[in-house]
FIKOLZA-1660 file (N, C-alpha, C; in steps of 0.1 Angstrom, whole numbers, plus 5000, padded with zeros to 4 digits):
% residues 67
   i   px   py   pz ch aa at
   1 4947 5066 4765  A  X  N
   1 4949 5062 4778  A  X CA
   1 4963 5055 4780  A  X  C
   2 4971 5058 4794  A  X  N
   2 4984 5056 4795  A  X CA
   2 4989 5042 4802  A  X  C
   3 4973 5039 4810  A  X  N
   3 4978 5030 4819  A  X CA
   3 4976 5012 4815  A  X  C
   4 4982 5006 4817  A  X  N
   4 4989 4996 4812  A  X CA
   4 4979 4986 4824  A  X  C
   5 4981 4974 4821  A  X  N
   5 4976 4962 4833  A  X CA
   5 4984 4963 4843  A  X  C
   6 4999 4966 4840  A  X  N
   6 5011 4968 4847  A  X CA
   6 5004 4973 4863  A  X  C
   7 5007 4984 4854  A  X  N
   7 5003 5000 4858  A  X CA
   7 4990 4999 4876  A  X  C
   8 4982 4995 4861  A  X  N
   8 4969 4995 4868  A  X CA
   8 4969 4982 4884  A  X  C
   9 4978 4972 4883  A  X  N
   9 4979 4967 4894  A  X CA
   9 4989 4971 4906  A  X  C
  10 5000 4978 4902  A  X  N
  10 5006 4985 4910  A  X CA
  10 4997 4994 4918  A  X  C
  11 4988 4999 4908  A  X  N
  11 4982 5011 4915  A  X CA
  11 4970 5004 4925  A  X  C
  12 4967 4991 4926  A  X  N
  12 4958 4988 4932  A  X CA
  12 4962 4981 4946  A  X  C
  13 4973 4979 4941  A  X  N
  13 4986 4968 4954  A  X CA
  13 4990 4981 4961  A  X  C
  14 4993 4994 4955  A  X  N
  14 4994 5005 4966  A  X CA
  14 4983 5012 4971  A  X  C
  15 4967 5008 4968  A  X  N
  15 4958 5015 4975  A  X CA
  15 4956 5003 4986  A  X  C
  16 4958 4992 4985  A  X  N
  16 4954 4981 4994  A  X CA
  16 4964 4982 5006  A  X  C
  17 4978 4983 5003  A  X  N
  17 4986 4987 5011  A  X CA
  17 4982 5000 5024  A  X  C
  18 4978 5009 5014  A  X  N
  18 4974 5023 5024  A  X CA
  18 4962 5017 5032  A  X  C
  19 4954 5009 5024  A  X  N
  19 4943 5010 5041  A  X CA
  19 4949 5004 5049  A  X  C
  20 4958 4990 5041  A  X  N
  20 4961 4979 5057  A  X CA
  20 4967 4990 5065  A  X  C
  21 4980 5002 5060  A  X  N
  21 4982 5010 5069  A  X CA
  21 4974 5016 5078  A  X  C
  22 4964 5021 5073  A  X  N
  22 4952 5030 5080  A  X CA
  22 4946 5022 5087  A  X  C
  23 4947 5011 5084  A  X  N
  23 4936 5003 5096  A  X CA
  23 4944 4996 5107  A  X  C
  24 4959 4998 5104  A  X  N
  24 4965 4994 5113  A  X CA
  24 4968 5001 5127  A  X  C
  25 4969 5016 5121  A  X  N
  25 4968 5028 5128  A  X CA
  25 4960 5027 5136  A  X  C
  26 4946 5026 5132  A  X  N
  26 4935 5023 5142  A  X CA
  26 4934 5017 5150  A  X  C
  27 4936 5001 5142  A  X  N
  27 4942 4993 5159  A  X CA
  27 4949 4995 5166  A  X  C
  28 4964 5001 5163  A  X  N
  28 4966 5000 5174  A  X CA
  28 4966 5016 5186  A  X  C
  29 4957 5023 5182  A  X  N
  29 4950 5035 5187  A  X CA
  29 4942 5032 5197  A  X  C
  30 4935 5018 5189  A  X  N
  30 4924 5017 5198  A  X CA
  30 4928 5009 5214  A  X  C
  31 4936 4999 5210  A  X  N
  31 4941 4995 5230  A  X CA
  31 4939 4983 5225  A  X  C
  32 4934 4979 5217  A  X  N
  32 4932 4960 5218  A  X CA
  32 4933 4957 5202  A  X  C
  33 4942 4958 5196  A  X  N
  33 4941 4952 5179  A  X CA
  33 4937 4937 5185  A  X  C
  34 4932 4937 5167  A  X  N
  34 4925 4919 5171  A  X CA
  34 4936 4909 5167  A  X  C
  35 4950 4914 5160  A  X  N
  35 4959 4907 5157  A  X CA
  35 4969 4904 5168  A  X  C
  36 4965 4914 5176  A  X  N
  36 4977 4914 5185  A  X CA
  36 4986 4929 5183  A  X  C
  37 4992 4937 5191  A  X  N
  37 5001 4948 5191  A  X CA
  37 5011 4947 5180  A  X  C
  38 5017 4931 5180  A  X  N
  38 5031 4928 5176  A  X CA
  38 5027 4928 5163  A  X  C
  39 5020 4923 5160  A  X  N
  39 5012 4915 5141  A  X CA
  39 5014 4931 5136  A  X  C
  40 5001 4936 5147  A  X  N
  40 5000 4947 5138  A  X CA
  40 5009 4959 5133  A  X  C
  41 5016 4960 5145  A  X  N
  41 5029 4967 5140  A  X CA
  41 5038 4965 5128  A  X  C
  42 5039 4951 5124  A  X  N
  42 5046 4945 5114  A  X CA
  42 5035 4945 5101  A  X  C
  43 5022 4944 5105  A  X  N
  43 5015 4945 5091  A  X CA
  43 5015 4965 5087  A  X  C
  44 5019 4973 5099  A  X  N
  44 5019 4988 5095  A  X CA
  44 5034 4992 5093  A  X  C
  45 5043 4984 5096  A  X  N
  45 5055 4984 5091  A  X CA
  45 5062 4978 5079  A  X  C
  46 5053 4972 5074  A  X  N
  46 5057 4965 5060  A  X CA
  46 5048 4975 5051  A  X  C
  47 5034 4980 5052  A  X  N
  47 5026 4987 5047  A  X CA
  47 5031 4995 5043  A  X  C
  48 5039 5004 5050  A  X  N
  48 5039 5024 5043  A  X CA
  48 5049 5022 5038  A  X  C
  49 5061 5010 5035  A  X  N
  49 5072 5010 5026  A  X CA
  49 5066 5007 5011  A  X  C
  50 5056 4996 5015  A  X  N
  50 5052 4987 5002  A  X CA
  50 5042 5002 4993  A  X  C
  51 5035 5005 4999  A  X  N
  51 5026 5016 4992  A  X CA
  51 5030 5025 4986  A  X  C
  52 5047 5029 4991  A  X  N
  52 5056 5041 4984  A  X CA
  52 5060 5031 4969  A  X  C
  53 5062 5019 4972  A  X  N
  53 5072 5019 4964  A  X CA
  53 5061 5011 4953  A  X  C
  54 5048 5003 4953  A  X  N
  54 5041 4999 4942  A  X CA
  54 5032 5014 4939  A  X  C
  55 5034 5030 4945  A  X  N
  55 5027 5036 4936  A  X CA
  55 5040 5043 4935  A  X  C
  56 5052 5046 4932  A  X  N
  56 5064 5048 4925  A  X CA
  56 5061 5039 4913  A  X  C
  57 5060 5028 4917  A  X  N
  57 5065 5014 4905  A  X CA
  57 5055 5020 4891  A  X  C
  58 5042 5021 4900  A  X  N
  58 5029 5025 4886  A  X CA
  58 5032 5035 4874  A  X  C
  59 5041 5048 4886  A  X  N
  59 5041 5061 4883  A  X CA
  59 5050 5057 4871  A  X  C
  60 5061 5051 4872  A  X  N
  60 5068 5046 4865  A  X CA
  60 5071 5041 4852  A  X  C
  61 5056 5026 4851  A  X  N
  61 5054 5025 4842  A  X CA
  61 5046 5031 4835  A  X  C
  62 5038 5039 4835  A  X  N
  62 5023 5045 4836  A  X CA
  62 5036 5059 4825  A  X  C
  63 5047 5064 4832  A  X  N
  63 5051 5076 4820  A  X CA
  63 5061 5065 4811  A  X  C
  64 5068 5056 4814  A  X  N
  64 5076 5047 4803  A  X CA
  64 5066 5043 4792  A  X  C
  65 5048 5042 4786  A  X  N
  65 5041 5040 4785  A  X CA
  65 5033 5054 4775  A  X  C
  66 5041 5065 4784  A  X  N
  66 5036 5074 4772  A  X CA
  66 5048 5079 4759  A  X  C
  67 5038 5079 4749  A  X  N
  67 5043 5079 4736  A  X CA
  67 5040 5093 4730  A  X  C
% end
């Protein structure tokens, strides 16, 4: 097995990321987010950067790791 604790938290900080995305989408689809329009734009704006770049980070250590 390749993946590292590293690894394995990157990979969990990028699936957490993708839902805030996806759930952000929804609010603001739906007409009334509970955060507010503004929040949530900024919690779906910070989201789909952070998700690229902690499941890059994984992918990363996850092959520096194979031997």
């Amino acid at each position: 097995m390749y993946m590292t604790p590293k690894s394995g938290l990157l990979l969990a900080g990028s699936c957490i990321t993708a839902i805030a995305a996806v759930g952000s989408v929804f609010e603001l689809t739906s007409g009334q987010p509970d955060f507010g329009t503004q929040n949530t734009a900024i919690i779906l704006a910070l989201s789909i950067p952070l998700t690229i770049i902690f499941f890059l980070a994984a992918v990363k250590d996850t092959k520096a790791n194979i031997k």
